[in-house]
C-alpha positions in Angstrom: 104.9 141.0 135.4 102.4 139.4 132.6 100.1 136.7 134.4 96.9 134.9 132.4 93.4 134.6 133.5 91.1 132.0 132.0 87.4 132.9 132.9 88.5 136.3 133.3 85.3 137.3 133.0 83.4 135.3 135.7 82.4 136.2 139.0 85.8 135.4 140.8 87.8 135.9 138.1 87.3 139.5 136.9 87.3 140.5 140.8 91.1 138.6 140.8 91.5 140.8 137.8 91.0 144.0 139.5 93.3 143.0 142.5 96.2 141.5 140.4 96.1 145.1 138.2 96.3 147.2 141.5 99.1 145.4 142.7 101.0 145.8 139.4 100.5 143.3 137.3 99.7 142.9 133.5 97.2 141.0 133.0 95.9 138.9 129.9 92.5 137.6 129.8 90.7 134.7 128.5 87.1 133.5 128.3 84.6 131.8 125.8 81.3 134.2 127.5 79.5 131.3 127.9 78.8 132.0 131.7 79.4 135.7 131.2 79.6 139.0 129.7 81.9 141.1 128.3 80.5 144.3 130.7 83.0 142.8 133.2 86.0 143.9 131.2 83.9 147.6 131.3 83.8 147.2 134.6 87.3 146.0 134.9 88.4 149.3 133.5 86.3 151.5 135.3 88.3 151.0 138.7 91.3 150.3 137.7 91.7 152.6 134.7 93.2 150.1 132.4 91.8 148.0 129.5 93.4 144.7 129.1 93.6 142.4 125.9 90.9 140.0 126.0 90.5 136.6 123.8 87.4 135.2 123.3 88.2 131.2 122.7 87.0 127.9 123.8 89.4 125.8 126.2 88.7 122.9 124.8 90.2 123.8 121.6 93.7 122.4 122.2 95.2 124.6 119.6 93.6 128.0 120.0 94.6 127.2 123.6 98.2 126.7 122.5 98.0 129.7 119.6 96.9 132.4 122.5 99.6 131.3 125.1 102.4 130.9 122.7 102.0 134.3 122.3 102.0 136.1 125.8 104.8 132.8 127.1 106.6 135.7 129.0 103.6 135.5 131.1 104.6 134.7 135.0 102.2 132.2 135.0 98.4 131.7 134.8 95.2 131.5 136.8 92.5 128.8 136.0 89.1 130.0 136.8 87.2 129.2 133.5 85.5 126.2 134.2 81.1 125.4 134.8 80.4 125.5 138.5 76.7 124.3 138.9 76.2 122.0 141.2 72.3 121.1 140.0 73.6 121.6 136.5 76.4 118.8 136.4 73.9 116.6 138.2 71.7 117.3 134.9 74.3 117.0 132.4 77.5 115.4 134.1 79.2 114.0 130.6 78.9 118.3 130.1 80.6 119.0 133.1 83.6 116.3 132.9 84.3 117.5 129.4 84.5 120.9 129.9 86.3 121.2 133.2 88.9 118.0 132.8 89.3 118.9 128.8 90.1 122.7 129.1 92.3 122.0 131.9 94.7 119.2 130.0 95.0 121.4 127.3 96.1 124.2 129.2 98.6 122.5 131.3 100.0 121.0 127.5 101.0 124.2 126.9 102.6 125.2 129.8 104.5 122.3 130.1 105.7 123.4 126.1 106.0 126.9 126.4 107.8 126.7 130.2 105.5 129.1 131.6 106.6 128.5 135.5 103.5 129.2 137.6 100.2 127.9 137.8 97.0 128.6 140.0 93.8 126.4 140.2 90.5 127.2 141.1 89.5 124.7 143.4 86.6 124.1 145.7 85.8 122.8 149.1 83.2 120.1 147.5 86.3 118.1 147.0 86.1 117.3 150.5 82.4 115.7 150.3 80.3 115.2 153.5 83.6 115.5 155.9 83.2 113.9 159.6 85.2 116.4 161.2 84.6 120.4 160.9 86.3 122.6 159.9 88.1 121.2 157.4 91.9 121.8 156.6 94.0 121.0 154.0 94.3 117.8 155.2 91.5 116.7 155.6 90.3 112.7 154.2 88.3 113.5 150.5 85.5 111.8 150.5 83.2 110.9 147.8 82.0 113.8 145.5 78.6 115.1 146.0 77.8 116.1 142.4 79.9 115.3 139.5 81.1 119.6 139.8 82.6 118.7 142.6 83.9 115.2 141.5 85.8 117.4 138.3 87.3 119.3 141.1 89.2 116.8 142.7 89.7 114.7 139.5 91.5 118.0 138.4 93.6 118.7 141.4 94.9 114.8 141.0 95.7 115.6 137.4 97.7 118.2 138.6 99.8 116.6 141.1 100.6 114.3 138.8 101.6 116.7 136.6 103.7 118.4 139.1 105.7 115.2 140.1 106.6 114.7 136.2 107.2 118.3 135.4 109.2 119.7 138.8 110.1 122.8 137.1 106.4 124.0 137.0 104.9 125.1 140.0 101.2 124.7 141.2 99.0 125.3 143.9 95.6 124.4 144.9 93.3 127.0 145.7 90.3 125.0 148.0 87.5 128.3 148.0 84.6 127.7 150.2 81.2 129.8 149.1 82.3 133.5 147.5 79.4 136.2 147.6 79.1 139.7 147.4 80.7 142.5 144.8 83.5 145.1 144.2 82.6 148.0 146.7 82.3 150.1 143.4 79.4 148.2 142.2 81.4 148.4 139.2 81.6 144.4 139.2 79.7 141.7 140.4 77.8 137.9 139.9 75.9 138.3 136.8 74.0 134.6 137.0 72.9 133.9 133.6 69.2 132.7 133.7 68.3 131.2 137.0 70.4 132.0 140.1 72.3 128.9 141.5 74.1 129.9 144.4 72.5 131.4 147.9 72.9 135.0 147.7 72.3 135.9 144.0 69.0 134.2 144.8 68.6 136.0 148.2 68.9 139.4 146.0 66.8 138.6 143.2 63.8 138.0 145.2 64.1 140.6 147.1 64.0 143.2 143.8 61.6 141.2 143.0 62.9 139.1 139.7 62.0 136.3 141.5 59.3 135.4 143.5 60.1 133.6 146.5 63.8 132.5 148.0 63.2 128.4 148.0 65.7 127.0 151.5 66.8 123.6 150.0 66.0 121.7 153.6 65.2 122.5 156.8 66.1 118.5 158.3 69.8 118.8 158.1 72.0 117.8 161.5 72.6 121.1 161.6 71.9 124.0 164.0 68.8 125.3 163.0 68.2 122.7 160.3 69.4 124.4 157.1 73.0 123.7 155.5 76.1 125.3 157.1 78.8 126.9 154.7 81.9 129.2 154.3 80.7 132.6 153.3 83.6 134.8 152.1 83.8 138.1 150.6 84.8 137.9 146.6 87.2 140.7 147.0 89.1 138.8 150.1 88.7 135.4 147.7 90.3 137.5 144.6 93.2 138.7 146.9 94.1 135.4 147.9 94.8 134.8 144.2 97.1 137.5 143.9 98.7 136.3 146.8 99.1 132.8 145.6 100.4 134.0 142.4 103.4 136.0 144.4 104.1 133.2 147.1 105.0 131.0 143.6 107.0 134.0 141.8 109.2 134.8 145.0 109.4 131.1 145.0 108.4 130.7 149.3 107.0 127.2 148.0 108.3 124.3 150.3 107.5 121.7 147.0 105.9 122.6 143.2 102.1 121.5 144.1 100.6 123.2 147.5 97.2 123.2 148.9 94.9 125.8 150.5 92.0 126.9 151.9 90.3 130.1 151.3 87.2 130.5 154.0 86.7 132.7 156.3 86.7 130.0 159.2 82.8 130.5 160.2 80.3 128.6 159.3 77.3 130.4 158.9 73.5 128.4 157.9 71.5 129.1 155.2 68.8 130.9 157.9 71.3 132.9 159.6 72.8 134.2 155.5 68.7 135.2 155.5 68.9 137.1 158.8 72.3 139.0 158.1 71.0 139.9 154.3 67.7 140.9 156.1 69.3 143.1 158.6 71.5 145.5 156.1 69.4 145.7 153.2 66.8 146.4 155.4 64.5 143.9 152.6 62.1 141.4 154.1 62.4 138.1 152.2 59.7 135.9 151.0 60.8 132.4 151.4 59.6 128.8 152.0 61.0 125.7 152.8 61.5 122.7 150.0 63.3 119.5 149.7 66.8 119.2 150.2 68.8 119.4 146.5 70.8 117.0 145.1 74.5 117.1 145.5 74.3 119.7 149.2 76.7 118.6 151.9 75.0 119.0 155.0 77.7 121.6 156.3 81.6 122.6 155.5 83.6 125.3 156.5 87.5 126.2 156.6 90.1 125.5 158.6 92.0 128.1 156.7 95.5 129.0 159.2 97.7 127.5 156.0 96.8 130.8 153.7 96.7 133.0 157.0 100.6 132.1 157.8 102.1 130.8 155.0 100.1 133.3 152.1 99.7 136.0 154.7 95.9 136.7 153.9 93.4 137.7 155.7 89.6 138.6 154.9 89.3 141.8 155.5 85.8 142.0 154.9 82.5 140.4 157.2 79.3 138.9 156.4 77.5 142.0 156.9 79.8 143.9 154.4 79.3 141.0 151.8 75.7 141.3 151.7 75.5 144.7 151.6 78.1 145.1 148.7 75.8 142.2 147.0 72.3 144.1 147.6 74.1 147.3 145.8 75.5 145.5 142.7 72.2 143.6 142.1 70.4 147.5 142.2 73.0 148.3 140.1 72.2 145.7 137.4 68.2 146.9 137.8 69.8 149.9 136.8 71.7 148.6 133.8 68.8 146.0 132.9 71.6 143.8 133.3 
């Protein structure tokens, strides 16, 4: 079976890559490269043995959109990943951020709904759910108001699915609520490849400690938290990608109960920003340099998953820890020293 993955490429999306190929599927891939490379696809075929057709194109552009589906329509269905995911970034440049992520998206689910291609799988994120009252979250769970326009394009695009779903009943969708992905492919053959200045945690955590970077910055130590620092959802990419393939064959064996469902991927434990530190500390053996600063715009004080939905209804599991996340990250960012990546 053919499936399509926009942002192929990216972090999450070249890991889903991997997994989809080793459980048998064909697999098409689309990216612009603005947020990455082509060494993934390299990578790509290094562990799974297999080079896959690749398009470079912008998903903006309705019709190279159309032009590129059209022609692989036999396709199972597709996986939306390609979309910007800074949350500093859309606070920056927001007009960036809604045009990109909203625009690429309507013209993508155009040509589904023309070209009948049944399935559909959205990259989603658990800043929909803004500064929730009650943790952990499920799928159920009041949204609040966004954080950062990121995470404000997130739930604008989920709504613009359901209502896509309720006109179109014969395509079938489902949400895919991710909490805070880290780590790499146990091969080191894949992994984040932040272009310019890491955003997220752990890319950050690494780089200092090679030394590309200077010192880890903690974005608040004042937070009703714990020990002070913000709470999150850290979750293995490879158990992340999984959940994608998963998703895909839930749809395809058609187990869906109604056309648009919603889940979370975390791994249920909500681990602080001080305690990431200690665990990357701990198996890299590495002692980090880092100082306290100001609390960033567009952080939730803490989230993490309520995620029994995917566990029963998807039957996923993560199969890997915090420990084995870090470590795997720590030996894909020596791997890019390596590479001068």
């Amino acid at each position: 079976m053919k499936v399509i993955v926009t942002g192929g490429t990216g972090y999450i999306g070249s890991h889903t890559i991997v997994d989809l190929i080793q459980h048998g599927f064909d697999v098409v891939c689309i990216d612009n490269l603005s947020r990455s490379s082509t060494y993934a696809l390299a990578g790509i075929e290094k562990i799974t043995g297999k080079t896959i057709p690749f398009y470079r194109i912008d998903l903006c552009d309705a019709n190279a959109t159309h032009d590129v589906l059209s022609a692989h329509q036999d396709a199972v269905g597709i996986i939306h990943f390609a979309a910007l995911k800074s949350v500093p970034e859309s606070v920056a440049a927001p007009l960036l951020y809604y045009k990109n992520n909203l625009e690429s998206l309507v013209n993508i689910l155009e040509s589904i709904e023309k070209l009948g291609i049944p399935n559909f799988v959205f990259s989603s994120s658990c800043s929909v759910y803004g500064n929730a009252d009650v943790l952990p979250v499920t799928e159920n769970t009041p949204i609040k108001n966004a954080e950062s326009p990121y995470a404000h394009t997130k739930q604008i695009g989920e709504d613009i699915i359901r209502n896509f779903s309720k006109r179109y009943p014969a395509q079938a969708s489902i949400l895919l609520r991710y909490f805070n992905p880290i780590g790499a492919h146990p091969s080191a053959h894949i992994g984040e490849i932040p272009i310019d200045k890491p955003n997220n945690l752990v890319p950050y955590i690494t780089q200092t400690a090679i030394g590309k970077l200077e010192q880890l910055c903690v974005y608040g130590n004042d937070y009703n938290t714990r020990d002070g620092s913000c709470i999150r959802d850290y979750i293995h990419v490879c158990d992340i990608a999984h959940a994608h393939t998963l998703a895909l064959q839930y749809l395809v064996n058609k187990r869906n109960d109604s056309n648009c469902e919603v889940f979370n991927l975390g791994s249920g434990i909500g681990v602080s920003v001080k305690e990431a530190i200690d665990a990357f500390e701990k198996v890299s053996l590495q002692k980090l340099n880092y100082v306290i600063g100001e609390r960033r715009a567009g952080d939730v004080a803490a989230v993490y998953a309520d995620n029994t939905n995917a566990t029963t209804q998807l039957g996923w599991q993560c199969q890997y820890s915090l420990d084995d996340a870090m470590l795997s990250a720590w030996n894909w960012e020596k791997k890019m020293q390596e590479l001068q990546l």
